[in-house]
N, CA and C of each residue as an Amber inpcrd file, in Angstrom:
protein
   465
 -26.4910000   6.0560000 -33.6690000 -25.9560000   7.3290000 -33.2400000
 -24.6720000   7.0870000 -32.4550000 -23.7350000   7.6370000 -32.8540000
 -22.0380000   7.3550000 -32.3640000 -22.2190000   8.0760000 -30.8180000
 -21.5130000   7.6890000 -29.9920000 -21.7010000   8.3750000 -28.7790000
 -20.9730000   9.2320000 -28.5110000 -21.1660000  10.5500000 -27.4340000
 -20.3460000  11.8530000 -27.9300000 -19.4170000  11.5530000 -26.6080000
 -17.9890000  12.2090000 -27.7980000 -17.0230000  12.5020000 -27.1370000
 -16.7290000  13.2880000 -25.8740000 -16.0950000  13.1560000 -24.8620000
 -15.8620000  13.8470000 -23.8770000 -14.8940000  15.3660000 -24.0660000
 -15.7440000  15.7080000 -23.5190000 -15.0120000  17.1730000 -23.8440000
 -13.9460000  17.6200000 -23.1980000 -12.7020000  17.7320000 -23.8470000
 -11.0340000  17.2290000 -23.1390000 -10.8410000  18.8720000 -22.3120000
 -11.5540000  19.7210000 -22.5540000 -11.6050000  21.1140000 -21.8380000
 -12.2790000  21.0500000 -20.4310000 -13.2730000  20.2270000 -20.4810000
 -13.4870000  19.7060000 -18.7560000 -13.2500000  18.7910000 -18.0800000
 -12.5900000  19.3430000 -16.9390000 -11.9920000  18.4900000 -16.2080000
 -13.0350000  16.9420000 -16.0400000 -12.2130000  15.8700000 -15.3360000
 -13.2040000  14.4410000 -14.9960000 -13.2450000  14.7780000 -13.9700000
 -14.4730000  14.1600000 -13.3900000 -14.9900000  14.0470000 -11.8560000
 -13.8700000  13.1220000 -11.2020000 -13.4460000  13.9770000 -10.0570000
 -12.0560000  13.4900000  -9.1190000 -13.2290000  11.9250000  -8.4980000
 -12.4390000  10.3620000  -8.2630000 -13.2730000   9.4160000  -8.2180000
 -13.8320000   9.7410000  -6.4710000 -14.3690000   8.9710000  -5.5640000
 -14.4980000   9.1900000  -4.6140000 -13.3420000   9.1370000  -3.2020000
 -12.4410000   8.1720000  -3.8490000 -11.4940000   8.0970000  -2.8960000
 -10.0680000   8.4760000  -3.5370000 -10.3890000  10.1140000  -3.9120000
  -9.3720000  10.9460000  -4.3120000  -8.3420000  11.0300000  -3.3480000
  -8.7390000  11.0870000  -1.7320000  -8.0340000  11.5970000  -1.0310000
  -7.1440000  10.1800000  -0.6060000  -7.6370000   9.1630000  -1.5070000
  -6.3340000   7.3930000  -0.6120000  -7.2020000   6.8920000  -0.0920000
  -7.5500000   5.9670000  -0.0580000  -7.6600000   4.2750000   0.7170000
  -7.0130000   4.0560000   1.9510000  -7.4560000   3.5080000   2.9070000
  -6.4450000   2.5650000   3.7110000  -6.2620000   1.4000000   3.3550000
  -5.4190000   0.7560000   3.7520000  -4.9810000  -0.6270000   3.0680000
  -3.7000000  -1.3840000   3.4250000  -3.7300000  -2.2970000   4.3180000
  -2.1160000  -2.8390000   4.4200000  -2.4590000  -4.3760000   4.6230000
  -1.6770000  -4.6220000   3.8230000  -1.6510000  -6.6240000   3.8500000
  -0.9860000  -6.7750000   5.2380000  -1.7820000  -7.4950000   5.6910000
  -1.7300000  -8.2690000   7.2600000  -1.2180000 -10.0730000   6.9420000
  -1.1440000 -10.0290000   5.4780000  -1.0350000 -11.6170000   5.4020000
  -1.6170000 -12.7110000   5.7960000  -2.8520000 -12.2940000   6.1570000
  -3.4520000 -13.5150000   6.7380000  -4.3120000 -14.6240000   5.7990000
  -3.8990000 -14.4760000   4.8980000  -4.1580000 -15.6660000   4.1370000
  -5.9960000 -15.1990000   3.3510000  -6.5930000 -14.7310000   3.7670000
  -7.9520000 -15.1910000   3.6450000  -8.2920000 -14.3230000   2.0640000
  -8.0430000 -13.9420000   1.4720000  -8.2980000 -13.7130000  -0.0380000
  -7.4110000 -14.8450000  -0.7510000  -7.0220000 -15.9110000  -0.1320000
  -6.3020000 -16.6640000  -0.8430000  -6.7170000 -18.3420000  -0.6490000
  -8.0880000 -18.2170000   0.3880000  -8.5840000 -19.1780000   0.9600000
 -10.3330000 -18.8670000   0.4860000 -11.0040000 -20.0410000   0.9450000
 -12.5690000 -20.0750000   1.4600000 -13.1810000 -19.9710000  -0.0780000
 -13.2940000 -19.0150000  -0.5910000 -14.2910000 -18.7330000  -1.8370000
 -13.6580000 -19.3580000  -2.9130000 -14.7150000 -20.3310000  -3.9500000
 -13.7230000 -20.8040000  -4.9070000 -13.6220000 -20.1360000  -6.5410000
 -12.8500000 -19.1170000  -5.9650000 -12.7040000 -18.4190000  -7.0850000
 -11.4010000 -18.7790000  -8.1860000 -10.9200000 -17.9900000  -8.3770000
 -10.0000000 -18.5100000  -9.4010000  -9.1510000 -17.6660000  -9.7330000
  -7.5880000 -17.7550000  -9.4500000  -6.3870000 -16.8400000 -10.1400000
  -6.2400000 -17.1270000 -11.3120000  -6.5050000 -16.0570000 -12.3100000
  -6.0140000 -16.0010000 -14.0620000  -4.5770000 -15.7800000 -13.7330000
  -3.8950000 -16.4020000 -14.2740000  -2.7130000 -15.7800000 -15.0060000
  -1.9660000 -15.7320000 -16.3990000  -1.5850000 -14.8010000 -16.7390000
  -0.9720000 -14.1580000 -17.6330000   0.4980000 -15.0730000 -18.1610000
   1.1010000 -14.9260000 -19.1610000   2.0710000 -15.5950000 -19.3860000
   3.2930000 -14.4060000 -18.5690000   3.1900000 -13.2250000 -18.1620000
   4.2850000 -12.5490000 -17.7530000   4.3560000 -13.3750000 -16.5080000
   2.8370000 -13.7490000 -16.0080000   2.6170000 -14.5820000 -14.3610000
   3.6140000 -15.5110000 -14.5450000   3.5470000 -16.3010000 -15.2170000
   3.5290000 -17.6330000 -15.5700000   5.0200000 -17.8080000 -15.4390000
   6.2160000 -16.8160000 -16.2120000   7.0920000 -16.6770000 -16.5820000
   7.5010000 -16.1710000 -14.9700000   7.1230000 -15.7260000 -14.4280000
   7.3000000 -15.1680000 -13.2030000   7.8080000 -16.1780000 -11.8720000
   6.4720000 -16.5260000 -12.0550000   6.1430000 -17.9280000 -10.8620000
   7.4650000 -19.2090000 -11.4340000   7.5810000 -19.1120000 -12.2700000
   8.5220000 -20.3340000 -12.8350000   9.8970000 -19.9060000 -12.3460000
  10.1420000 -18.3910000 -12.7400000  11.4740000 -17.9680000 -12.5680000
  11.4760000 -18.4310000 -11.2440000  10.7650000 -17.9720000 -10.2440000
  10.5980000 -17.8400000  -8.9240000  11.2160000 -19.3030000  -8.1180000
  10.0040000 -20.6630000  -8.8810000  10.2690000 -21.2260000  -8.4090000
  11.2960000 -22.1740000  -8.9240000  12.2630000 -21.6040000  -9.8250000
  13.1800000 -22.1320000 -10.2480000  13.3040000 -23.9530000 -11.1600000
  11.3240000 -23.5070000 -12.0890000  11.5320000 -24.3850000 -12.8370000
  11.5150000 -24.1690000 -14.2720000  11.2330000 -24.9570000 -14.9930000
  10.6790000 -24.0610000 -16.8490000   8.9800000 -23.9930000 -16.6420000
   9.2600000 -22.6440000 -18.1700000   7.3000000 -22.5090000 -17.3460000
   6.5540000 -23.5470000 -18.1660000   7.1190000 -24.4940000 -19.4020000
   5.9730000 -25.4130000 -19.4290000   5.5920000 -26.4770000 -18.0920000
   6.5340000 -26.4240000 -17.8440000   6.5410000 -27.6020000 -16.2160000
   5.4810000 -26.8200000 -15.3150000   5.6400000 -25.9210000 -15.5150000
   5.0510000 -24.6760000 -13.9730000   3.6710000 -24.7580000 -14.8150000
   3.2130000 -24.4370000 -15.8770000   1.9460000 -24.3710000 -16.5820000
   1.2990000 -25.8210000 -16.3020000   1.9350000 -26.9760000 -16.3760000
   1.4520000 -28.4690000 -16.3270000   1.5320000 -28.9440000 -14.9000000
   2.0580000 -28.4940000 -14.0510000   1.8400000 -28.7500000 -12.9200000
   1.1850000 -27.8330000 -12.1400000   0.8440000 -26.8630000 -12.4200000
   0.2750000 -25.5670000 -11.5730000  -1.2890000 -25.1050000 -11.8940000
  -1.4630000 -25.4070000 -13.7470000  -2.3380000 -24.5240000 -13.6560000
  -3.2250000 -25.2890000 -15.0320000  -4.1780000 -24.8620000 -15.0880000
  -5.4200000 -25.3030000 -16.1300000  -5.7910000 -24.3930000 -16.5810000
  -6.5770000 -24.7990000 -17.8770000  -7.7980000 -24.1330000 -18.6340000
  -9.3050000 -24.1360000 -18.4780000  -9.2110000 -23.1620000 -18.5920000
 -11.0100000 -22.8890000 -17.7550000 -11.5660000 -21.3820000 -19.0040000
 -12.3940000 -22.2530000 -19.8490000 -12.9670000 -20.9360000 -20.9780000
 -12.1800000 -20.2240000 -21.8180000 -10.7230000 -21.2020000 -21.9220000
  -9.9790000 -20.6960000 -22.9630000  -8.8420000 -20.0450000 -22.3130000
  -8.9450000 -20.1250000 -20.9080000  -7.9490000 -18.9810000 -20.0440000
  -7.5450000 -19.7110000 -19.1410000  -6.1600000 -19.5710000 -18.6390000
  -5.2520000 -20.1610000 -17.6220000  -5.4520000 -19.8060000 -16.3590000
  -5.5660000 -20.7890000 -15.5490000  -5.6450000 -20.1720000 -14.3190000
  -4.7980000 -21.1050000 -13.3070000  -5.0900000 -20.7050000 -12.2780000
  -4.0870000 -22.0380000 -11.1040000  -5.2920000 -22.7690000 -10.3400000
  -4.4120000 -23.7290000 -10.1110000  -4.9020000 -25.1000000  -9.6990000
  -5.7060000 -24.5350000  -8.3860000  -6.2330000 -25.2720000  -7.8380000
  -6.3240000 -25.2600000  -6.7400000  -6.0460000 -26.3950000  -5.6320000
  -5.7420000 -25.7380000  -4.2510000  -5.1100000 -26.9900000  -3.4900000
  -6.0350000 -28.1830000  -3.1960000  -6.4240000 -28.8220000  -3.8800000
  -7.6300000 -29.8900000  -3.4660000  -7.3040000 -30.8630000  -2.3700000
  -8.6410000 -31.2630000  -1.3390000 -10.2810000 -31.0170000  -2.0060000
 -10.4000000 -29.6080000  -1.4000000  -9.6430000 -28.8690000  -1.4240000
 -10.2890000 -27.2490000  -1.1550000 -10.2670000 -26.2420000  -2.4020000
 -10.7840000 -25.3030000  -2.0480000 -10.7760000 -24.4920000  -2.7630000
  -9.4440000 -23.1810000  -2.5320000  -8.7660000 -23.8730000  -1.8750000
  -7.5080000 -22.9600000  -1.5940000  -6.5240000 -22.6750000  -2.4220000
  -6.1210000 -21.4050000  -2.6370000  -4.9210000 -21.3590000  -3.3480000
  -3.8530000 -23.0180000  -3.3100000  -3.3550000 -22.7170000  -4.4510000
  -2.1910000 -24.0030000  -4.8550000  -1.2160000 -23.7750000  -3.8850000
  -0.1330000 -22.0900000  -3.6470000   0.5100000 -21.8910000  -3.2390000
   0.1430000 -21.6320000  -1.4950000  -0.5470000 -22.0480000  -1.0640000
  -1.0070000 -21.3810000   0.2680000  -0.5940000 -22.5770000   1.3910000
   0.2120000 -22.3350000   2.4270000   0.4830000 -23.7440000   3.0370000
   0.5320000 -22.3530000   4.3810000  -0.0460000 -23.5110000   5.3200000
  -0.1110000 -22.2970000   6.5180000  -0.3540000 -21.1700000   6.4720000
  -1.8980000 -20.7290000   6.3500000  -2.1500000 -19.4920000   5.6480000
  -0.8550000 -18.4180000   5.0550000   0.0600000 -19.0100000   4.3310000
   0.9690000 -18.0870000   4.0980000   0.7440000 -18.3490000   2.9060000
   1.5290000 -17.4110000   1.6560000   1.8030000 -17.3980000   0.5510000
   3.1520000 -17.7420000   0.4690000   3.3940000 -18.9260000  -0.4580000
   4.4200000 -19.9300000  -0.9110000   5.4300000 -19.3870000  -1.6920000
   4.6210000 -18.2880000  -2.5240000   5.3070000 -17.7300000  -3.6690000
   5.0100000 -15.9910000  -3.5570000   5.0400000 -15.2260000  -2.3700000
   4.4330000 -14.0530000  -2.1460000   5.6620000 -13.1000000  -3.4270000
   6.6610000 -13.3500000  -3.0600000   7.4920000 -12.1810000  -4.1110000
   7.5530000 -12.4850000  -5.3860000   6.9760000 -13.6810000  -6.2870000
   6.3650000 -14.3520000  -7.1870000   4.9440000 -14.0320000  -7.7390000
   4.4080000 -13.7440000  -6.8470000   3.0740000 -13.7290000  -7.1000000
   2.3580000 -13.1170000  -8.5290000   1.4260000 -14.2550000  -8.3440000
   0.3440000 -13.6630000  -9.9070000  -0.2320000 -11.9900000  -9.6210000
   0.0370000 -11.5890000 -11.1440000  -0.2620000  -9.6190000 -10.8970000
  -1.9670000 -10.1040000 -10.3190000  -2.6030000 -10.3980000 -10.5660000
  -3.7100000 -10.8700000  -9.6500000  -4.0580000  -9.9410000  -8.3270000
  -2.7070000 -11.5130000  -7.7180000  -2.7700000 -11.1540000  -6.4040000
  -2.1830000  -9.9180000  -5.9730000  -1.2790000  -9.7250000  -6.8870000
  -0.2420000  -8.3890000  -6.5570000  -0.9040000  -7.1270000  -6.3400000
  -2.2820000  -7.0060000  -7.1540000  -3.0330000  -5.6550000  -7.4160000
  -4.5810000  -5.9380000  -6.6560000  -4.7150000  -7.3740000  -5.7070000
  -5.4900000  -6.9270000  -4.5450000  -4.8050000  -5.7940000  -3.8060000
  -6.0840000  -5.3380000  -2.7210000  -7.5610000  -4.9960000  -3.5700000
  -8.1490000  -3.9670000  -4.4110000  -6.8790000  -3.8610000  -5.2410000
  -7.3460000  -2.5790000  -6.1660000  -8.0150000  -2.8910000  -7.3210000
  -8.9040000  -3.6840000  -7.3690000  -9.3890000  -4.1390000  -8.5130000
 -10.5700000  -3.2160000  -8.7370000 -10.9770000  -3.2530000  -9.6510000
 -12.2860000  -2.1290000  -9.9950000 -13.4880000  -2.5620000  -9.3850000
 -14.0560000  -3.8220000  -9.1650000 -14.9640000  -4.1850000  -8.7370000
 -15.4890000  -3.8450000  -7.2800000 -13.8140000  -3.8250000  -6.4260000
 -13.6400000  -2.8800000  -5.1790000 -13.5820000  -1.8920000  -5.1440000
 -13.8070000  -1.0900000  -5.9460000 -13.2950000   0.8360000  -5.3300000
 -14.7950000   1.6130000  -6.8830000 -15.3870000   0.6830000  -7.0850000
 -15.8880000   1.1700000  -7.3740000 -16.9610000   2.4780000  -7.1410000
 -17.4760000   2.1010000  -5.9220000 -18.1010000   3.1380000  -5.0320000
 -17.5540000   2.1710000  -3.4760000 -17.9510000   3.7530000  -2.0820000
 -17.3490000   3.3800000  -1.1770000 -18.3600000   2.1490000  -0.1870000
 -19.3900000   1.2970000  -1.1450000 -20.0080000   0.0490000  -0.5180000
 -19.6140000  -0.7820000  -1.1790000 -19.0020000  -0.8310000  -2.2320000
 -17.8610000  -1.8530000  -2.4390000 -16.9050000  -1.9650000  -1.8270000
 -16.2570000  -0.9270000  -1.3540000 -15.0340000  -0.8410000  -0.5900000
 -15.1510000  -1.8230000   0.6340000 -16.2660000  -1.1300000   1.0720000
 -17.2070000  -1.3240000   2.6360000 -17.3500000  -3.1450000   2.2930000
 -17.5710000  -3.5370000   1.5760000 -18.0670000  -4.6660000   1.5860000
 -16.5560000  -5.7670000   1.1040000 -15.4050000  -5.4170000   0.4480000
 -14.0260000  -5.8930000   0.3600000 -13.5930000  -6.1240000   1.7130000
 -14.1170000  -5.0240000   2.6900000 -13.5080000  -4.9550000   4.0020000
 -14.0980000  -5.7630000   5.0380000 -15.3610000  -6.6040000   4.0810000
 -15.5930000  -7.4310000   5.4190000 -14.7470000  -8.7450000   5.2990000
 -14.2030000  -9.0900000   3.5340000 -13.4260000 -10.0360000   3.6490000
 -12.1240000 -10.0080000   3.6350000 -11.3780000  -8.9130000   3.7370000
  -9.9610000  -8.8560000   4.1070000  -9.9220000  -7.8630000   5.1610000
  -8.8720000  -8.0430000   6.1190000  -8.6210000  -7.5990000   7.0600000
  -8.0430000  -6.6030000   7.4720000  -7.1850000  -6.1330000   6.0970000
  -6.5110000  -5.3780000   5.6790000  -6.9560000  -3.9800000   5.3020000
  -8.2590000  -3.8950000   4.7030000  -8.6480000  -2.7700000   4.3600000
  -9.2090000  -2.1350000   5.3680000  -9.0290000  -0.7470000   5.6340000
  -9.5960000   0.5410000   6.8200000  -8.6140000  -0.4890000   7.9890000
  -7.7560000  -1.3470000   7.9510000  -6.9930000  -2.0320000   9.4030000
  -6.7320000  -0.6310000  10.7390000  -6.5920000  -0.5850000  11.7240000
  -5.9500000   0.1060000  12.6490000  -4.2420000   0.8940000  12.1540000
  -3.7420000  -0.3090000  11.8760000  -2.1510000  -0.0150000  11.4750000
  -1.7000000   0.6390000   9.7750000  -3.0300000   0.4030000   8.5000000
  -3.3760000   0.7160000   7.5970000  -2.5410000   2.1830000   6.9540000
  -1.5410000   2.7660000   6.5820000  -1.6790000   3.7280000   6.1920000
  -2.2840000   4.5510000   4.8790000  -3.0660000   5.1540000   4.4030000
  -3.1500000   5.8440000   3.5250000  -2.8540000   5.3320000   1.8640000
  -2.9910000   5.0200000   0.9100000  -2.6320000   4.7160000  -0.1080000
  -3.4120000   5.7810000  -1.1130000  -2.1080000   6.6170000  -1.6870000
  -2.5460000   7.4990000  -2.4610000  -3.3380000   7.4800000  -3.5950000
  -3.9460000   7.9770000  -3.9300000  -4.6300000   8.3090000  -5.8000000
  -3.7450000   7.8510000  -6.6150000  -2.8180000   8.2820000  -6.8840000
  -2.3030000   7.7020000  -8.0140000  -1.6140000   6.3680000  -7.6540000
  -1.3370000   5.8460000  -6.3430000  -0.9490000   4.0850000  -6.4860000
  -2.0570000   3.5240000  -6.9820000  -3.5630000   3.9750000  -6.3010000
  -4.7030000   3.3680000  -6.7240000  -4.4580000   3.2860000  -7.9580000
  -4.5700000   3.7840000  -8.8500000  -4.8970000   4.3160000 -10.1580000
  -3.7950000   3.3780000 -10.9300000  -2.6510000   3.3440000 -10.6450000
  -1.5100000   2.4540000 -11.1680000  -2.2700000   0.7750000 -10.9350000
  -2.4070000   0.4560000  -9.7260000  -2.3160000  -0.9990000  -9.7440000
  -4.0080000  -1.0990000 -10.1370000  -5.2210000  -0.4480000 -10.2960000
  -6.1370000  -0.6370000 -11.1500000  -5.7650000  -0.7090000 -12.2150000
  -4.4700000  -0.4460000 -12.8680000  -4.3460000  -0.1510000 -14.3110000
  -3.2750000  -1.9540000 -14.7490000  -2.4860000  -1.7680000 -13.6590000
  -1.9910000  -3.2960000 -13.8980000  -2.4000000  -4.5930000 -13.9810000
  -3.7490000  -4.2920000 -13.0500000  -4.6120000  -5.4090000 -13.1820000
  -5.7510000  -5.5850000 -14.3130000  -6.3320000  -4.4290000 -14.7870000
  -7.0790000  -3.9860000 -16.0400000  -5.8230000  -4.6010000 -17.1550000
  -4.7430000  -4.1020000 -17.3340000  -3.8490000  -4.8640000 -18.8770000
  -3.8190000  -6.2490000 -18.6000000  -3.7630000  -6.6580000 -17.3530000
  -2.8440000  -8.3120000 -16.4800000  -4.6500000  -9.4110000 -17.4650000
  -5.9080000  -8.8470000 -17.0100000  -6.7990000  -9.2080000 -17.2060000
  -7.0900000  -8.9810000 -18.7470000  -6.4400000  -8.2510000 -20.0070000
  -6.5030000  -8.1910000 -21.0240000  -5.0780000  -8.8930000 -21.8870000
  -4.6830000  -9.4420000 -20.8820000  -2.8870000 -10.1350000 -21.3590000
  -3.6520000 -11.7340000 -21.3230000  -3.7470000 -12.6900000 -22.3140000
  -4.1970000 -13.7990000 -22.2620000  -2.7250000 -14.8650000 -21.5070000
  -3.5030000 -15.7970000 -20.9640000  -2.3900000 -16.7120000 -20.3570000
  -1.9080000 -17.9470000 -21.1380000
């Protein structure tokens, strides 16, 4: 049984955080530290980070980054699990950066409901911050959407 179409005459349910997010990068390094997760990047990344750091991107691909399940990702700074680019909790390559990082924390996994949110915010510092302003519906909605293609763009 095909599943039924949405009916384009009723409106969608507005998501929960219609009215904006708070959210402001404080820079403090820690989504870029501790957990050993893993930055995918994309060949637009790739092409990016190279421009950036002013080398060619096969060099930047062979010195930066590996294959892991068929997909590119970056190194990490070993023996940690720290970003490659991270030296003094700073970012090395912040105006460079992998769309990744660019579209923390708008990733879907965060804003999915507001105990995801709640729970993003215990590991960045940034989200609900004091100094935080407002981030509208539709930025949300944009950089969920950059990171949704960034994650369907193979590296």
């Amino acid at each position: 049984m095909a599943a039924k179409e949405p009916d384009p005459t009723v409106p969608a349910p507005e998501p929960w955080f219609a009215t904006g997010l708070r959210f402001t990068c404080t820079q403090c390094g820690q989504c870029c530290t501790g957990s050993a997760g893993s930055v995918w990047v994309s060949q637009a990344d790739i092409k990016r980070l190279a421009a950036f750091l002013d080398i060619p991107p096969g060099r930047f691909v062979r010195r930066y980054t590996r294959m892991v399940n068929g997909e590119r990702i970056l190194i990490d700074n070993a023996p940690s699990t720290d970003c490659v680019f991270l030296r003094d909790r700073t970012c090395t390559v912040y105006e460079g950066r992998p769309t990744q990082c660019r579209t923390y924390p708008w990733w879907l996994q965060n804003i999915q409901d507001e105990q995801s949110w709640r729970e993003a915010a215990d590991v960045c510092e940034g989200i609900n911050h004091a100094t935080a302003f407002f981030v509208p519906l539709a930025e949300i909605v944009e950089q969920v959407t950059l990171d949704q293609e960034n994650e369907a763009s193979p590296g």
